[in-house]
C-alpha positions in Angstrom: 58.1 7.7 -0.8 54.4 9.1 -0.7 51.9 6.7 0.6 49.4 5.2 -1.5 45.8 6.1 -2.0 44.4 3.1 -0.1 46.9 4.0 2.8 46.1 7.2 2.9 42.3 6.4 3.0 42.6 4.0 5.4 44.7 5.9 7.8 41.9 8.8 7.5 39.5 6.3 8.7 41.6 4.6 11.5 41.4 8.1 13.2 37.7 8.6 12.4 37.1 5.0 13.9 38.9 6.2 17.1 37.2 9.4 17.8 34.0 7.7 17.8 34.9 5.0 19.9 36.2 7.6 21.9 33.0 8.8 22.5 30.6 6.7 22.2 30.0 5.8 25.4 29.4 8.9 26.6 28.0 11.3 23.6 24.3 10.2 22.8 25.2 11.0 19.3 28.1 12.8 17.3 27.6 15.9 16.2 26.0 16.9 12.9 27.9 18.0 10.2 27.9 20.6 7.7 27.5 17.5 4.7 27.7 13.9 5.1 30.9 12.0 5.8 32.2 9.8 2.4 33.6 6.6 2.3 37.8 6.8 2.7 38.1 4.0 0.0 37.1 6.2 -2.4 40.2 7.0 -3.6 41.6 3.5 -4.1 42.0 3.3 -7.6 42.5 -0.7 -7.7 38.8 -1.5 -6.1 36.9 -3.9 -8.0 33.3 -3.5 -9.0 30.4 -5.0 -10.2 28.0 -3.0 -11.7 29.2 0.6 -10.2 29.2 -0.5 -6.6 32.7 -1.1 -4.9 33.7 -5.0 -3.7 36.1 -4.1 -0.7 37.9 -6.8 1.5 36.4 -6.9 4.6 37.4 -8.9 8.2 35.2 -11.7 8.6 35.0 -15.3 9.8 32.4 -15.9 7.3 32.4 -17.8 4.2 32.2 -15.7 0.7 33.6 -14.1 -1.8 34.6 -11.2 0.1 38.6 -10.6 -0.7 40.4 -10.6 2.7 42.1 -7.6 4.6 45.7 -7.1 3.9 45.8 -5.6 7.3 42.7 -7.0 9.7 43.8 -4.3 12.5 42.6 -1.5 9.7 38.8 -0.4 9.7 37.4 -2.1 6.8 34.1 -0.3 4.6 32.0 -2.4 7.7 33.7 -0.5 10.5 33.4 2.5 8.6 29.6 2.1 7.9 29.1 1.7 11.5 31.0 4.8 12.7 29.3 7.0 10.3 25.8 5.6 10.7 24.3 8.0 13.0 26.1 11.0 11.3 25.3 10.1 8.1 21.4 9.6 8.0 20.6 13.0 9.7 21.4 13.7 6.1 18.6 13.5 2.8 21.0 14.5 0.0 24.2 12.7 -1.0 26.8 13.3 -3.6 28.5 9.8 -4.8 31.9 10.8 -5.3 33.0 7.0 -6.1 32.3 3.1 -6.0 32.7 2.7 -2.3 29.9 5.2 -1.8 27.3 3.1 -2.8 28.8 0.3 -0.8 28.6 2.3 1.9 25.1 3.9 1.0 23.6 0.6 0.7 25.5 -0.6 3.9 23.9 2.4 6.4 20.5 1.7 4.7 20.7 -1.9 6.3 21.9 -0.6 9.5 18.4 1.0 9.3 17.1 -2.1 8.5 18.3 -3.7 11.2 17.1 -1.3 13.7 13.8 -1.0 12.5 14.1 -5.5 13.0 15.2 -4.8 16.6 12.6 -2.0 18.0 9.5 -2.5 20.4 6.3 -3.0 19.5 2.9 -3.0 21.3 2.9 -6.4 23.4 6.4 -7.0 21.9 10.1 -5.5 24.2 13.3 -5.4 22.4 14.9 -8.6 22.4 18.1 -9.7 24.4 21.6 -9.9 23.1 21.2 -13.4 21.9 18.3 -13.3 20.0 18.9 -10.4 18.6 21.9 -11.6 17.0 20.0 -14.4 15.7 16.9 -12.2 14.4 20.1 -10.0 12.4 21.3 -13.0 10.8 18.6 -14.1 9.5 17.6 -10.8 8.3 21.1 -10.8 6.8 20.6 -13.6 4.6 17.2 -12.9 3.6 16.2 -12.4 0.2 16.8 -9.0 -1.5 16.7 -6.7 -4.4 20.1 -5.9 -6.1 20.6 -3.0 -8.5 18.3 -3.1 -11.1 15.6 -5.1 -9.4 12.4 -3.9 -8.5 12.2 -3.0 -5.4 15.7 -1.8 -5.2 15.5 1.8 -3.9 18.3 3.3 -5.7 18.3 2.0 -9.1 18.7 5.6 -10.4 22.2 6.0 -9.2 23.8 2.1 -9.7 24.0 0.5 -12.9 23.1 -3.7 -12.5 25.5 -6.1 -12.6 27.0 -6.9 -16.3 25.6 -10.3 -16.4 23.7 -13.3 -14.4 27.6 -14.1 -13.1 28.5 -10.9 -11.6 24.8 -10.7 -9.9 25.5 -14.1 -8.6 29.1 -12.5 -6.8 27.5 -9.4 -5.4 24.2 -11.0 -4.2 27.3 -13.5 -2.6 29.1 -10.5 -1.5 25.8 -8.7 -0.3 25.3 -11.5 2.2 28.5 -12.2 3.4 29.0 -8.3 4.0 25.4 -8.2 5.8 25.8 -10.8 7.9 29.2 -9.6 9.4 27.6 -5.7 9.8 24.9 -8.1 11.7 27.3 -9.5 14.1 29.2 -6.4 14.8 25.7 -4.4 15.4 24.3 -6.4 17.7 28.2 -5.7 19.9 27.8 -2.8 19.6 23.9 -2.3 20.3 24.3 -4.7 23.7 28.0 -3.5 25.2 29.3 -5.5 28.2 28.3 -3.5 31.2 30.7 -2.3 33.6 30.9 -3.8 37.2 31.1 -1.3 39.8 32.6 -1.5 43.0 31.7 -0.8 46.9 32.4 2.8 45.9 30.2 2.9 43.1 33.7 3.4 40.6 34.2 0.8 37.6 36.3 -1.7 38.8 37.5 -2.4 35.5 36.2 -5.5 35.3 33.6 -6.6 32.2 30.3 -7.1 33.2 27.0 -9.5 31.3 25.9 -7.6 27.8 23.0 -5.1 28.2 19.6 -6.9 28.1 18.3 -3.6 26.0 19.7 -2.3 23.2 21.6 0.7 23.0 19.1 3.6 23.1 22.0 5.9 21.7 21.3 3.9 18.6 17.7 3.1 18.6 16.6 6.7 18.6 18.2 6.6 14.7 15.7 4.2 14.3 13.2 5.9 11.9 15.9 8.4 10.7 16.1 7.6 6.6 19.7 8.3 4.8 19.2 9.6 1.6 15.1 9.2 2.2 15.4 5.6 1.3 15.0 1.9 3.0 15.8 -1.0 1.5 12.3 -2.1 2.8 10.9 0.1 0.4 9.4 1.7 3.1 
């Protein structure tokens, strides 16, 4: 019996997720390639939308409308937006093959965001682990344009929610997806350090979190996807 679309998807991405945690510790960025990754949901012919823009289940503690993971150990449209971050807006063009591309789209655009919240200013240092998972969560639930609001920077390729009800669910899905990207970020921007023995080797033991952020990921800091920020700027 052949596997199913979503299976097939997913399994592409389970590998993608593992070859960049792979590397990621020791690559300051993956290489560039010849166009930009899409998203392996795609090809899931039973994904729900609203508007044109894909509602996938995601793994989350948090409260929404979000549907829930058949399989939590799977790489979820989150994961996946993380992973292909750095790849992905090295890139100014963009084909959207499907629904779960402007998910994604919109997704890497608040990874920029959230950078952009998290970098140094005059007078100002990065902030610590902590705080900066409390400056993302806020940011997460702030106000924000949805397709076919001004001020929404890609109106030209999603069509707005049907009616006030389905705006209502994806400004609920919006957050609830944002402010679980937010937590995993701010893991992955401040990884535990590793404790090194007498000899200078790991000891395999996990060290306090990073008190600066990851500067692997900070140097995608003013790289646009597509040429766009959902700051509008």
């Amino acid at each position: 019996m052949s596997p199913s679309p979503q299976t097939t998807a997913v399994r592409s991405l389970h590998l993608i997720h593992h070859r960049h945690h792979a590397c990621e510790c020791s690559l300051p960025a993956p290489l560039t390639p010849a166009q930009a990754y899409h998203s392996a949901f795609n090809d899931d012919p039973s994904v729900r939308t609203a508007g044109n823009t894909a509602i996938l289940p995601i793994t989350t503690k948090i409260r929404g409308p979000a549907p829930i993971a058949a399989d939590p150990s799977q790489p979820d449209i989150i994961e996946e937006a993380l992973d292909l971050f750095r790849a992905n807006c090295l890139f100014r063009n963009f084909e959207i093959k499907g629904p779960a591309d402007r998910l994604l789209i919109y997704l890497i655009l608040f990874i920029s965001e959230c950078l952009t919240k998290l970098a140094p200013q005059p007078g100002k240092p990065s902030p610590g682990y902590t705080e900066a998972t409390k400056q993302l969560s806020t940011l997460a639930v702030d106000n924000f344009a949805l397709p076919g609001e001004p001020g929404f920077p890609l109106n030209s390729m999603y069509h707005p929610p049907a009616n006030r009800t389905e705006a209502d669910a994806l400004r609920s899905y919006l957050t609830q997806t944002r402010s679980e990207l937010a937590l995993r970020l701010a893991d992955r921007l401040y990884p535990y350090e590793q404790v090194l023995g007498a000899d200078g080797q790991p000891t395999g033991q996990q060290g306090p979190r990073a008190t600066k952020p990851s500067k692997w990921w900070m140097s995608f800091q003013k790289r646009r996807f597509m040429n766009r920020s959902l700051g509008g700027a």
